[in-house]
N, C-alpha and C positions, 0 to 999 in steps of 0.2 A: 481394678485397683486391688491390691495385695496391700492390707494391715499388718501392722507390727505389733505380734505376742510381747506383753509387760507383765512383771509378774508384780503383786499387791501386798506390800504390808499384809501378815492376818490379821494385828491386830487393828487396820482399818474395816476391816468385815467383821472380828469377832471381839470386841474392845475386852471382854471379859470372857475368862477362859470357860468358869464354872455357869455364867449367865446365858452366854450366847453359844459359843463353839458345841458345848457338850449337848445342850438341847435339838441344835442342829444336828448333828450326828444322830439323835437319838431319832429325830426325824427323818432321815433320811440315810438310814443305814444298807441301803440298799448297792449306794456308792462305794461301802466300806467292803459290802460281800463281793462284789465287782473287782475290788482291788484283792482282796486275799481269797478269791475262787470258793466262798463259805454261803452257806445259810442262815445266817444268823438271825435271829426275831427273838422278840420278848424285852427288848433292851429296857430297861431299868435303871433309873439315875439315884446317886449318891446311897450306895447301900452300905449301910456299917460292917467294918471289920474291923472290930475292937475299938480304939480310939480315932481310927480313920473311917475314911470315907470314898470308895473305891466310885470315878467317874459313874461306869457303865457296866451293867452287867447282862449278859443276854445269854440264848440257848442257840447251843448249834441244831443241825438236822436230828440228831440222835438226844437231844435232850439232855445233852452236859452242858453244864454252865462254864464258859467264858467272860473274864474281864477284860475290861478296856480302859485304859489311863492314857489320858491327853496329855500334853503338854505343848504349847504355841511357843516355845523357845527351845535353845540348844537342848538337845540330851544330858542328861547330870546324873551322877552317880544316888542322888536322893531319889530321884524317878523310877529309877533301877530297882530298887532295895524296894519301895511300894510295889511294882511290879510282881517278885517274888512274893511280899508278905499276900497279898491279896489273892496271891494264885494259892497260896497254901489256906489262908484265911478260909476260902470258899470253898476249896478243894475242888476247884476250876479244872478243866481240862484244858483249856490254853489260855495265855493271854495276849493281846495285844494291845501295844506301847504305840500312839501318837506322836510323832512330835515332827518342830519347825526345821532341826539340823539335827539329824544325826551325827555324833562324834565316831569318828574311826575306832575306837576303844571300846564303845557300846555297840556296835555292829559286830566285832570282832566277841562280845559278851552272849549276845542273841544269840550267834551262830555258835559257841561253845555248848550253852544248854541245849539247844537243839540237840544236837550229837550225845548230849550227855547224861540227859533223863528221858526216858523211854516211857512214852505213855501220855508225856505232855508236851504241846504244843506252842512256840512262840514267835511273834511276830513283829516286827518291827516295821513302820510303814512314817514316810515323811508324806506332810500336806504342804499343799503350796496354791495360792490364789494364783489366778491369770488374767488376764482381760485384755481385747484387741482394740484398738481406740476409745471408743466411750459404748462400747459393748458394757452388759450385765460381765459384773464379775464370774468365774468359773474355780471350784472348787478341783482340786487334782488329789488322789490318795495314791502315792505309788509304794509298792511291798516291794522293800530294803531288805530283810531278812525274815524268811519261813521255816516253817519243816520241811526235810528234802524230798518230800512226796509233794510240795508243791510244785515244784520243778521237773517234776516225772510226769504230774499230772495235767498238765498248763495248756498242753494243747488239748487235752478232755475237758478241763474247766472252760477252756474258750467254747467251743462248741457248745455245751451248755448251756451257756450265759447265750451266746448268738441264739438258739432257740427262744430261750426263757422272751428274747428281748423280741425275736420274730411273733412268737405267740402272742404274746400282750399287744405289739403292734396290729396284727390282726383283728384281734380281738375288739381293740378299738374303735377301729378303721370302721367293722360293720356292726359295731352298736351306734355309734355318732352317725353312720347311714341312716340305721331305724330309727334313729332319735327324731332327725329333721322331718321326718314326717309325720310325726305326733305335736313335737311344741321348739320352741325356739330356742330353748333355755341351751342350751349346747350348740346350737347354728354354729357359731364363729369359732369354735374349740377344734384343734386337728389331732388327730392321734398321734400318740408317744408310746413308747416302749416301758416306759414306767407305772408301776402301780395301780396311780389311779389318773384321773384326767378330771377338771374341775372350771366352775363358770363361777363367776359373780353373782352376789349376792343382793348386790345395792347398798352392802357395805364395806368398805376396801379391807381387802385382805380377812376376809371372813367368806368362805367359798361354799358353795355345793358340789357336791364333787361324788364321785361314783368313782369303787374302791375294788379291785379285781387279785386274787391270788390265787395258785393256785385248784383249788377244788371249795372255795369259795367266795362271796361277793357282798356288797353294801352300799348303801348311799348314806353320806351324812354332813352333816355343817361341820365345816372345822372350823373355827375360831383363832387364829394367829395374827393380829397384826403388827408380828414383827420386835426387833427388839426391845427389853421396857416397858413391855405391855402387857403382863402379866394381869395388873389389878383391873386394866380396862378389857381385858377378854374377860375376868372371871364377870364382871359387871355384865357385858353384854349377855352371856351365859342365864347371870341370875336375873335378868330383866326379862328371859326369853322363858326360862322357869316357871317364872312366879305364872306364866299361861299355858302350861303343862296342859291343865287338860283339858284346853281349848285344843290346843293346837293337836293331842292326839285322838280328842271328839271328832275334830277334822280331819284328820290324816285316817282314820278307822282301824287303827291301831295303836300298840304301846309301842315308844319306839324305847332308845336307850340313853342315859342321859350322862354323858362322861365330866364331871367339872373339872377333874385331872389337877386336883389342888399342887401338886406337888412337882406340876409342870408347867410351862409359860400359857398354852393353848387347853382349847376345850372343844368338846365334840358331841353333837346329837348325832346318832346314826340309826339306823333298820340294816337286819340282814337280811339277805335277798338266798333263801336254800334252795336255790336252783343248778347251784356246783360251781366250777371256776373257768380260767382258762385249760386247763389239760384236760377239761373233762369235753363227753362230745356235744353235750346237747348245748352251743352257744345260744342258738335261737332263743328257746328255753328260758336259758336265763338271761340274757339281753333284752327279748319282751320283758319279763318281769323286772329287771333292773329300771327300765324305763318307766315304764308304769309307776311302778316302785317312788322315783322321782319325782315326778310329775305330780302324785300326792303329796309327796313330802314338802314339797317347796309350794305348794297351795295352802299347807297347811300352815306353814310359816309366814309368808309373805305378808301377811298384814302384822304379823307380831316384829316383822324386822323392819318394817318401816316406819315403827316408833319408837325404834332402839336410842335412846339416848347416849352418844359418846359425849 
């Protein structure tokens, strides 16, 4: 049986641009560097630029700051003009522009500056939902307008990315090996090519998860459930808190304790400085990640199953 691709309202997925879409993004920016062939980490929400308030801010490989401005509707010439001001505000070195339609006019804008200022970078990328019957919806970023070293560069950035994503899958593949034979808690999880890879908690949408980049690694609680739920992650957060030092009496360590006020989710985590994916000794650090685990989530487990939502 062959499904039929439909594409999704956004704003059935991100009802609010500033609430939902931008946080998303800021979580999962990995889809954004996939589509414009970048490094980008560090991202940063609602940084002031004079009287505004520029979405996202983040650092490429080299440590220049890049902006990011959304917009879930047509392209406008107000979006435009934040664009610039924010690029100059921060003294960015590129920025890129979100949006639901590109306008022929702002495409035809993008690709002017490009050619026009020497030293900075812009980027113009339309998103669009998809989903095949009653499949999970699917995010798409596709890059409308680059720098023309994108275009030079595209089949070097693919191969890249085809590693980065072969790596992490590997990497996976034989930590979730080592894992089943110590404890359960990963059993049913399969390897991806992404980031990190993560289990249940006993609370929906609040995971354990073990975190891989590359030349280093981490296990931690992330805290998300989902849109709206800002006050009931920081809750859960400060319930798991207030037994701080039980839980790292238990663990036999300090771990780290993210309450991320200024973002929807929250995070306890440990680092694991055993190295990452590109480095050689996985063994290394995939026992340790594990282990790593297996304390953390001993440590916890009786303080999350009296979590009150």
């Amino acid at each position: 049986m062959i499904g039929r691709l439909k594409r999704v309202p956004l704003r059935e997925v991100w009802s609010d641009e500033a609430r939902d879409f931008t946080p998303w993004l800021q979580n999962n920016l990995d889809l954004l560097n996939e589509a414009l062939g970048l490094s980008l980490t560090s991202a940063e929400r609602e940084q002031a630029a004079g009287d505004f308030r520029v979405d996202l801010t983040a650092e490429d490989d080299t440590g220049n700051q890049v902006i990011i401005e959304n917009q879930l509707e047509r392209s406008n010439h107000d979006h435009l003009g934040k664009v610039i001001t924010y690029l100059a505000a921060f003294e960015a070195k590129a920025a890129v522009w979100i949006v639901a339609n590109p306008r022929p006019e702002h495409v035809s804008a993008i690709t002017w500056l490009n050619e026009s200022y020497s030293g900075h970078h812009f980027y113009l990328v339309k998103v669009e939902v998809v989903q095949i019957g009653n499949s999970d919806v699917a995010p798409i970023l596709t890059l409308i307008v680059g720098p023309s070293y994108v275009t030079d560069e595209a089949v070097e950035t693919k191969r890249e990315f085809s590693e980065r994503h072969h790596l992490r899958y590997q990497f996976w593949s034989e930590l979730l090996d080592r894992a089943r034979t110590q404890t359960s808690l990963h059993a049913s999880i399969s390897p991806s090519h992404y980031p990190s890879v993560a289990a249940g908690s006993g609370i929906p949408r609040v995971r354990l998860q073990y975190a891989i980049q590359e030349h280093s690694a981490r296990v931690e609680l992330y805290i998300d459930r989902g849109t709206d739920t800002q006050e009931e992650n920081k809750s859960i957060f400060d319930q798991l808190y207030q037994h701080k030092d039980e839980i790292e009496d238990q663990f036999g360590e300090s771990l780290i304790w993210d309450r991320l006020d200024e973002n929807r989710g929250s995070l306890i985590r440990k680092s694991v400085d055993k190295g990452g994916y590109r480095d050689e000794n996985w063994q290394d650090a995939q026992e340790a990640m594990i282990n790593t685990m297996i304390r953390f989530e001993a440590a916890l487990r009786p303080f999350l199953s009296q979590v009150r939502l």
